[in-house]
ROGUMI-378788 format. One record per atom (N, C-alpha, C): residue in three letters; y, x, z. Coordinates in steps of 0.2 Angstrom, whole numbers, plus 5000, padded with zeros to 4 digits. Layout:
N
AlaYXZ
...
# end
This chain:
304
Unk537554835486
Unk537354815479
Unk538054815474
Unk537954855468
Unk538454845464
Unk538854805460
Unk539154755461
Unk539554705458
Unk540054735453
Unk539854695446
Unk540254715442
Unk540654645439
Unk541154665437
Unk541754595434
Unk542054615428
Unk541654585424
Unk542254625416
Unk542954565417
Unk543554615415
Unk544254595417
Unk544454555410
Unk544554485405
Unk544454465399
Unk545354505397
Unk545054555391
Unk545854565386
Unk546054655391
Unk545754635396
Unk545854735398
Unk545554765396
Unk545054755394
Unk544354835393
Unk544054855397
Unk544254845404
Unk543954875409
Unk543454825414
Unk543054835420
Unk542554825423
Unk542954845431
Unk542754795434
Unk542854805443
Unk542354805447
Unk542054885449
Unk541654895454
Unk541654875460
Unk541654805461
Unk541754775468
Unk541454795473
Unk541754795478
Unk541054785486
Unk540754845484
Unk540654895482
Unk540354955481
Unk540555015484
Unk541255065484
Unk541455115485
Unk541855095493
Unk541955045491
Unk542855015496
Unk542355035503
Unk541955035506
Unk541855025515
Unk541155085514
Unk541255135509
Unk540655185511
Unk540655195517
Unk539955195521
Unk539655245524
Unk539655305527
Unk539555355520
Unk539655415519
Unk540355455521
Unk540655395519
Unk541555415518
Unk541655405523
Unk541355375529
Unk541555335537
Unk541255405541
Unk540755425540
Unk540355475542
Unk540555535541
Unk541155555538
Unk541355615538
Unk541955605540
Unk542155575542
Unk542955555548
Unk543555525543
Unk543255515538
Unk544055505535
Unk543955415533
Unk544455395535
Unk544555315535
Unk544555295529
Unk544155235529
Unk543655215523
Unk544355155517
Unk544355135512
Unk544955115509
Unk544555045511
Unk545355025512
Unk545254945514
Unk545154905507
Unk544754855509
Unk544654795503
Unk545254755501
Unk545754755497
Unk546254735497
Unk546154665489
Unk545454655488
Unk544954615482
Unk545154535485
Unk545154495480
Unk545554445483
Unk545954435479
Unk546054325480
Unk546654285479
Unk547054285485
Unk547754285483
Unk548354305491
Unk548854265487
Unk549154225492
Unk549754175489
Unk550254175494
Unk550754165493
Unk551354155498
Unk551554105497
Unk552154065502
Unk552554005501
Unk553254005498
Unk553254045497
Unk554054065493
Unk554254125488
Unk555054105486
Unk555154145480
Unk555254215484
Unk555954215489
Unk556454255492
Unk556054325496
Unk556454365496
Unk556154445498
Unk556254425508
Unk555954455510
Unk555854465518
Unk556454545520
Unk556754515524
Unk557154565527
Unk556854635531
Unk557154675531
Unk556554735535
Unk556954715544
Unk556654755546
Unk556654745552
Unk557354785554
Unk557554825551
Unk558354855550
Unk558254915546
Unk559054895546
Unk559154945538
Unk559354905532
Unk559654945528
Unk559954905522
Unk558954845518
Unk559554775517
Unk559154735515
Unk559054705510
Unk558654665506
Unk559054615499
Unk559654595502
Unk560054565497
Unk560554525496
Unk560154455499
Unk560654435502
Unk560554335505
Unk560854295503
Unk560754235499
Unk561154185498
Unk561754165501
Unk562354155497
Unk562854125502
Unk562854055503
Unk562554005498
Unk562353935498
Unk561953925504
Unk562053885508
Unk561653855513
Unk561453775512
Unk560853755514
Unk560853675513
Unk560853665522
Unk561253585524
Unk561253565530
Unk560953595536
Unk560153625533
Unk559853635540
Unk559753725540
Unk560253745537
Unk560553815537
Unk560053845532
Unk559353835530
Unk559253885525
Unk559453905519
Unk559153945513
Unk559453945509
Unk559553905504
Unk559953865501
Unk560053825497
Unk559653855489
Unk559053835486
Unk558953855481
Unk559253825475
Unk559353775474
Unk559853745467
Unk560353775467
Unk560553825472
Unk561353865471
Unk561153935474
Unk560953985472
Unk560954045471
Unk561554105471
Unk561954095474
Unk562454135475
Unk562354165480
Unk562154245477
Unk561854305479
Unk562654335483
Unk562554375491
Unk563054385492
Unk563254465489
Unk563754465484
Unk564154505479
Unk564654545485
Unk564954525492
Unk565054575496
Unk564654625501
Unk563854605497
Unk563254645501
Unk563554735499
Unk563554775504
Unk563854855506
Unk563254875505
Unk562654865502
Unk562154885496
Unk562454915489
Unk563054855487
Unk562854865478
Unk563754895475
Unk563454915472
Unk563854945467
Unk564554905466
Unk565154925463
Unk565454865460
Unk565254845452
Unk564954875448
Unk564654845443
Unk563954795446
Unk563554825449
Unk563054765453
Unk563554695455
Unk564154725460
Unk564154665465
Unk564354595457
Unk564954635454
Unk565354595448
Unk564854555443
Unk564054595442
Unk563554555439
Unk563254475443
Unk563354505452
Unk563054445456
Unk563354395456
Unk564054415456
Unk564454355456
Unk564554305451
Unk564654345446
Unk564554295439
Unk563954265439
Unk563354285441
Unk562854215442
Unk562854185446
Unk563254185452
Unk563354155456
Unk563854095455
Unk564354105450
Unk565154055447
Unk564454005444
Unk563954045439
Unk563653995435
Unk563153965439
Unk562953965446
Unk562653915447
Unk562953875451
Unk563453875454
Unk563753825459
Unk564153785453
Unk564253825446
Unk564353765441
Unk563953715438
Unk563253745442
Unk562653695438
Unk562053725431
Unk562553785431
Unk562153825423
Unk561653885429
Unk560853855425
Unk560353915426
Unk560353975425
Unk560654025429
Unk560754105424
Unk560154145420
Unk560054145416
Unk559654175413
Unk559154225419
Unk558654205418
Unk558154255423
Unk557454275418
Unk557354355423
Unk556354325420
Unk556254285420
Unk556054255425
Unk555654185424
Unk555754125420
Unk556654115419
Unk556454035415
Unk556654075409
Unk556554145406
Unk556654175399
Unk555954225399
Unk555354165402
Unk554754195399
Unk554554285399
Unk555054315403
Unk554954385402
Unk554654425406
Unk554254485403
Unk553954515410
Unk554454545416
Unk553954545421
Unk554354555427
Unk554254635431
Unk554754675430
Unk554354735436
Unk554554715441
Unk554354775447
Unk554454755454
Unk555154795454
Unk555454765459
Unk555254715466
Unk555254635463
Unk555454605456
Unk555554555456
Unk554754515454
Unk554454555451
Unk553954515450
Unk553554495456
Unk553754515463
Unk553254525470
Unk553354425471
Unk554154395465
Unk554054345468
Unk553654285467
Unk553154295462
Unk552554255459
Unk552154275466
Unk551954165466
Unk551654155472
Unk550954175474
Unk550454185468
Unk549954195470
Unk549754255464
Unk549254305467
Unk549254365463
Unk548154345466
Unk548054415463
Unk547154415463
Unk547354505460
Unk547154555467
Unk546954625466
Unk546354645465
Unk546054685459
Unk545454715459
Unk545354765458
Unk544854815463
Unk545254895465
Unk544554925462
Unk544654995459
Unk544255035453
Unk544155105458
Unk543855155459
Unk544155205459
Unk544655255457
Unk544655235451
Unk545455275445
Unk545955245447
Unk545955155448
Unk546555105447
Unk546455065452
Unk547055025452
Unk547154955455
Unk547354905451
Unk547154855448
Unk547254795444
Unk547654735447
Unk548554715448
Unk548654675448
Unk548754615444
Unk548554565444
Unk548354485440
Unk548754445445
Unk549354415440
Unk549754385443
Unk549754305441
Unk549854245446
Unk549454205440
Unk549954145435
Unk550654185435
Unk551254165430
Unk551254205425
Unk551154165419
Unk551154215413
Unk550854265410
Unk550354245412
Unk549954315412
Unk550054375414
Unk550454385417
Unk550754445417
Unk550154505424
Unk550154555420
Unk549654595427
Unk550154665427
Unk549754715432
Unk550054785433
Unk549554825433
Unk549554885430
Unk548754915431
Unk549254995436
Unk548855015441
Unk549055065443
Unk548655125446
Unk548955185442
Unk548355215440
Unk548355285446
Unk547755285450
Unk547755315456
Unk547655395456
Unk548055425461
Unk547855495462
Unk548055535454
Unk548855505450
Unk548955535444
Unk549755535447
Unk550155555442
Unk550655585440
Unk551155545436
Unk551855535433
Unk552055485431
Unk552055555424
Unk552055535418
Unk552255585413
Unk552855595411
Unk552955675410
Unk553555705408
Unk554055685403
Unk553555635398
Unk553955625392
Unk553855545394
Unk553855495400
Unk553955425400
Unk554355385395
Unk553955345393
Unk554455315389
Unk554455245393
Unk555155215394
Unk555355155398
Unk554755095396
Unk554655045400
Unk554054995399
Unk554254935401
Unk554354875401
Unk554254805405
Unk554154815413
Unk553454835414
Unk553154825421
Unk553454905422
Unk553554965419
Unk553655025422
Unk553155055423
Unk553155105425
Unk552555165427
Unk552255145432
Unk551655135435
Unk551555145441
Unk550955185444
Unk551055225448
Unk550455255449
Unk550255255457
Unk549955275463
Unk549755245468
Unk549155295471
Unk549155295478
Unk548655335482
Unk548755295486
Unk547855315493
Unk547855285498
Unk548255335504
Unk548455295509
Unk548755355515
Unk548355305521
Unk547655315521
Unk547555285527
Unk547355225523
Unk547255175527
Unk547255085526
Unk547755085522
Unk548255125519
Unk549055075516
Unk548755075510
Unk548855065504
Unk548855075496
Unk549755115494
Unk549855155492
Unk550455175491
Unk550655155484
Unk551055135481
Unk551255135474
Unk551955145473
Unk552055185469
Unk552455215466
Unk552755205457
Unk553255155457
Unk553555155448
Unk554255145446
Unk554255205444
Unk554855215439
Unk554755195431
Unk555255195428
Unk555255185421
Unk555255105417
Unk555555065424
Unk555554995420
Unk556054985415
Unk556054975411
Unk556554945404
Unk557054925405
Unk557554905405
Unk558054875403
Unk558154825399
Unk558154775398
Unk558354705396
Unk558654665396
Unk558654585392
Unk558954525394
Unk558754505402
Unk559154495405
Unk558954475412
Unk558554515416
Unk558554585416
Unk558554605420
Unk558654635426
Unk558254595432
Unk558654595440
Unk557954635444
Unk558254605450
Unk557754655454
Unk557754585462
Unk557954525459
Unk557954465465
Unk558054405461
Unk558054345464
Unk558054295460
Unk558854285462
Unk559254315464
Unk560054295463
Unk560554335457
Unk559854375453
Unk560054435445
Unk560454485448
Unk560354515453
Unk560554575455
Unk560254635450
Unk560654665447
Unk560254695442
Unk560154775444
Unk559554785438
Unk559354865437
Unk559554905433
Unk559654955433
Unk559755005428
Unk558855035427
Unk558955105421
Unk558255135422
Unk558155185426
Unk558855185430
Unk558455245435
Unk558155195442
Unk558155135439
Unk557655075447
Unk557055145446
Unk556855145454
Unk556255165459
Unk556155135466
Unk555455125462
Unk555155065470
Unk554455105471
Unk554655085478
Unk553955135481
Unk553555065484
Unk553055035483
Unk552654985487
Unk551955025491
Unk552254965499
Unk551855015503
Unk551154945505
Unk550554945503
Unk550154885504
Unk549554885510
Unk549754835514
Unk549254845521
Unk549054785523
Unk548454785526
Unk548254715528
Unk548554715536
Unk548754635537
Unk548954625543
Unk548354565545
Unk548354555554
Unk548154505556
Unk548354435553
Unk548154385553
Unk548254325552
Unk548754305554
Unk548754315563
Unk549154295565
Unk549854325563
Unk550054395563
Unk550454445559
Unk550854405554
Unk550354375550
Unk550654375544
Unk550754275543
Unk550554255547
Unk550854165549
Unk551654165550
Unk551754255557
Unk552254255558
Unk552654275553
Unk552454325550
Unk553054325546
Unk553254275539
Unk552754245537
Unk552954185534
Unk553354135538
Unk553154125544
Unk553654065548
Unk554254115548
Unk554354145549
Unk555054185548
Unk555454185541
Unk555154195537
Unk555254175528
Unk555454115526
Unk555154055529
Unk555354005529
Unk556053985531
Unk556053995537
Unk556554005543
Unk557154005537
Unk557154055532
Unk557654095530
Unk557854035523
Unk557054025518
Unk557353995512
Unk556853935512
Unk556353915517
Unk556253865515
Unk555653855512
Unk555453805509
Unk554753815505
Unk555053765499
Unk554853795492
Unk555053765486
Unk554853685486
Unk555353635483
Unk555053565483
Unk554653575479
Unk553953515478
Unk553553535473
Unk552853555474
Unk552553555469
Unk551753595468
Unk551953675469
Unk552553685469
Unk552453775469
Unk552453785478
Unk552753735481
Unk552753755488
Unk552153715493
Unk551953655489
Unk551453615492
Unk550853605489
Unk550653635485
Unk550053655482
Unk549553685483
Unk549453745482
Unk548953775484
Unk548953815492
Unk549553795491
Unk549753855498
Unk549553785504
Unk549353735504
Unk549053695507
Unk548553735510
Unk548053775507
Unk547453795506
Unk547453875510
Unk547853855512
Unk547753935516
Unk547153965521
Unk546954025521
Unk546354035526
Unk546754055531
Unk547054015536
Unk547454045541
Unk546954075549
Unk546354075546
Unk545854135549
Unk545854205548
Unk545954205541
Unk545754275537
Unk546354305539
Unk546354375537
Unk547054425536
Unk547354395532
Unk547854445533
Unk548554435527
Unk548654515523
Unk549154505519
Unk549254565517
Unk549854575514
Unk550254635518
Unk550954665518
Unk551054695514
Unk551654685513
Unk551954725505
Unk552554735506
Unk552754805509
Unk553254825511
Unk553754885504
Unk554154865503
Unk554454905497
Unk555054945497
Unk555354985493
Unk556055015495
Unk556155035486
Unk556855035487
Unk557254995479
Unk557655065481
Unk557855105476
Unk558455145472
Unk558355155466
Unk559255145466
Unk559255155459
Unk560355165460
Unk560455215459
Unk560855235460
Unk561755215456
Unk561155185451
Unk561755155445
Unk562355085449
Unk561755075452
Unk561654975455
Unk561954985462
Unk561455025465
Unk561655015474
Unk561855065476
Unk562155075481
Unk562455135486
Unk562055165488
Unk561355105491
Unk560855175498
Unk560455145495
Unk559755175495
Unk559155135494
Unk559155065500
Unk558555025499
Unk558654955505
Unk557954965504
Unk557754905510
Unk557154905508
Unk556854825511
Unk556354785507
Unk556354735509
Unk555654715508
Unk555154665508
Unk554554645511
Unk554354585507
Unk553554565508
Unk553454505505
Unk552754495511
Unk552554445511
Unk551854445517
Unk551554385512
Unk550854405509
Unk550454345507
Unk549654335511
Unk549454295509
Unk549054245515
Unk548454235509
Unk547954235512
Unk547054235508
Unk547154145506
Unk547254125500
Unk547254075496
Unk546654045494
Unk546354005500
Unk545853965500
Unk545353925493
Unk545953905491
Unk545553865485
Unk545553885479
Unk546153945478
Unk546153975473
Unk545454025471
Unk545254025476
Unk544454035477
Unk543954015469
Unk544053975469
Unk543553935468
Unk544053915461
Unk544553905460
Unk544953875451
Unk545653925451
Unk545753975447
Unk546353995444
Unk546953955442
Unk547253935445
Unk547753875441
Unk548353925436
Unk548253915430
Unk548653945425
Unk549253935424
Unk549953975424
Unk550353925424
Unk550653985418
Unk550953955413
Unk551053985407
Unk551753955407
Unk552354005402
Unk552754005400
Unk552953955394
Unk553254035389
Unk553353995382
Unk553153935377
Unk552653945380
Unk552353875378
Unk552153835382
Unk552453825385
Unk552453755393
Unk553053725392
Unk553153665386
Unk553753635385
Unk553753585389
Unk553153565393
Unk553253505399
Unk553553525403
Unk553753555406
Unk553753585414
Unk554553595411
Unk554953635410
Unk555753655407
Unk555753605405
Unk556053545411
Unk556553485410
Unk557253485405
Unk557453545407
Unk558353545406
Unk558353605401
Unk557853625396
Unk557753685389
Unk557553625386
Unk557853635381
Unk557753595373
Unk557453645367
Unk557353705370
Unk557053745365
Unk556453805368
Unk556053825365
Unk555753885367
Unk555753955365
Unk555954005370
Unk556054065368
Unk555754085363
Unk556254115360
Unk555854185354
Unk556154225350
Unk555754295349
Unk555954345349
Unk556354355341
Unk556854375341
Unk556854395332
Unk556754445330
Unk556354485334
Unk556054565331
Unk555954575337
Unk555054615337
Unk554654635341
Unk555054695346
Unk554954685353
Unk555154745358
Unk554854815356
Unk554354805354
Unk553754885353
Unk553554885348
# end
């Protein structure tokens, strides 16, 4: 049966549970596209390490019980990754947070986020089209539309989110985007490792087992920990630790910034409750929450 979902403020409609597990398409031998529809959350900010081969940058800050120290982000600037203009970027955010000053980032400067750094909003909601794939992130409104079985255009012009376009290879979702913008606080981690506009990130999206993807959360954790807080103890309470999981493995060049492409990971988990309530969490105008801002962003002349 056809399920339709009109998306509010997109224009567009989600053919749910319709196309995704044809029949027809099983019957002629070609492997049917995986359902990737769903709220999926993870318990942290930080990138996941690949299994070898260049990786993100890691905090040099450790708290007592060796994970990563989040109140002190000093990204390691002698990572054989980055550039010397990268690493000299890392490190000046690093003087300022061991000094106590938040360095400018997406997140607490309200901005849109490409990837790899938007991967690190905890809870997303995918809704998949035959032309697209619709990512709904649930920080800031912020979404990514990716447009399937197309081409990036010749005359790009640079954008926030960037280009993205996308095909299936099997079970994976492939995606593919160049052309993110350049800004205030443009990084590609939460330690402001930055991008230039030749950034290209190829994301590779697959369902794993439950247990799969438990592990590699326990292993994330391992590394930074779970956020104090409703961001770490909130919804992620609520996990379906029955259901799959879903991997999102990615690889970052950009030749301005690093030496060798790297490649790095994220695993999120089927979020129970989110089910059933969207928890909204807005920026700009969210002056409860920014403790230590006395004011709210704003622009002095429009970006576009």
């Amino acid at each position: 049966m056809l399920k339709e979902m009109r998306i509010a403020g997109l224009g567009v409609a989600c053919l749910c549970g319709s196309w995704l597990s044809s029949d027809a398409v099983g019957a002629q031998g070609v492997k049917p596209i995986p359902d990737f529809s769903g709220y999926w959350a993870r318990s942290i900010f930080g990138q996941e390490s690949p299994e070898s081969g260049p990786g993100p940058i890691l905090n040099l800050k450790r708290r007592p019980d060796g994970k990563s120290d989040a109140q002190q982000l000093v990204g390691d600037y002698n990572s054989p990754i980055l550039t010397p203009r990268a690493a000299e970027i890392v490190k000046k955010h690093g003087e300022q947070s061991i000094a106590g000053i938040a360095f400018p980032d997406l997140s607490n400067q309200c901005r849109p986020m490409a990837p790899p750094y938007i991967l690190r909003v905890q809870e997303v909601q995918l809704l998949q089209q035959k032309h697209q794939v619709i990512i709904l992130y649930q920080q800031d409104h912020q979404y990514r539309r990716i447009r399937l079985n197309d081409s990036h255009p010749k005359d790009l012009q640079p954008s926030w989110w960037g280009d993205s376009i996308g095909h299936y290879e099997g079970g994976t979702l492939v995606v593919d985007t160049v052309g993110a913008k350049v800004g205030p606080a443009s990084m590609v981690d939460m330690f402001g490792t930055p991008h230039s506009e030749q950034l290209h990130v190829v994301e590779r999206y697959r369902m794993v087992s439950g247990a799969e993807a438990k592990a590699y959360q326990d292993r994330s954790e391992q590394e930074y920990g779970r956020p104090d807080g409703p961001s770490g103890d909130g919804i992620f309470v609520d996990f379906d630790y029955t259901g799959p999981g879903l991997r999102v493995e990615f690889t970052v060049e950009d030749k301005v910034m690093f030496k060798t492409p790297w490649s790095g990971a994220i695993t999120y988990r089927k979020a129970a409750r989110a089910e059933g309530e969207w928890e909204e969490r807005v920026c700009a105008e969210n002056t409860f929450e920014y403790h230590e801002v006395n004011f709210i962003p704003q622009a002095a002349k429009p970006d576009f």
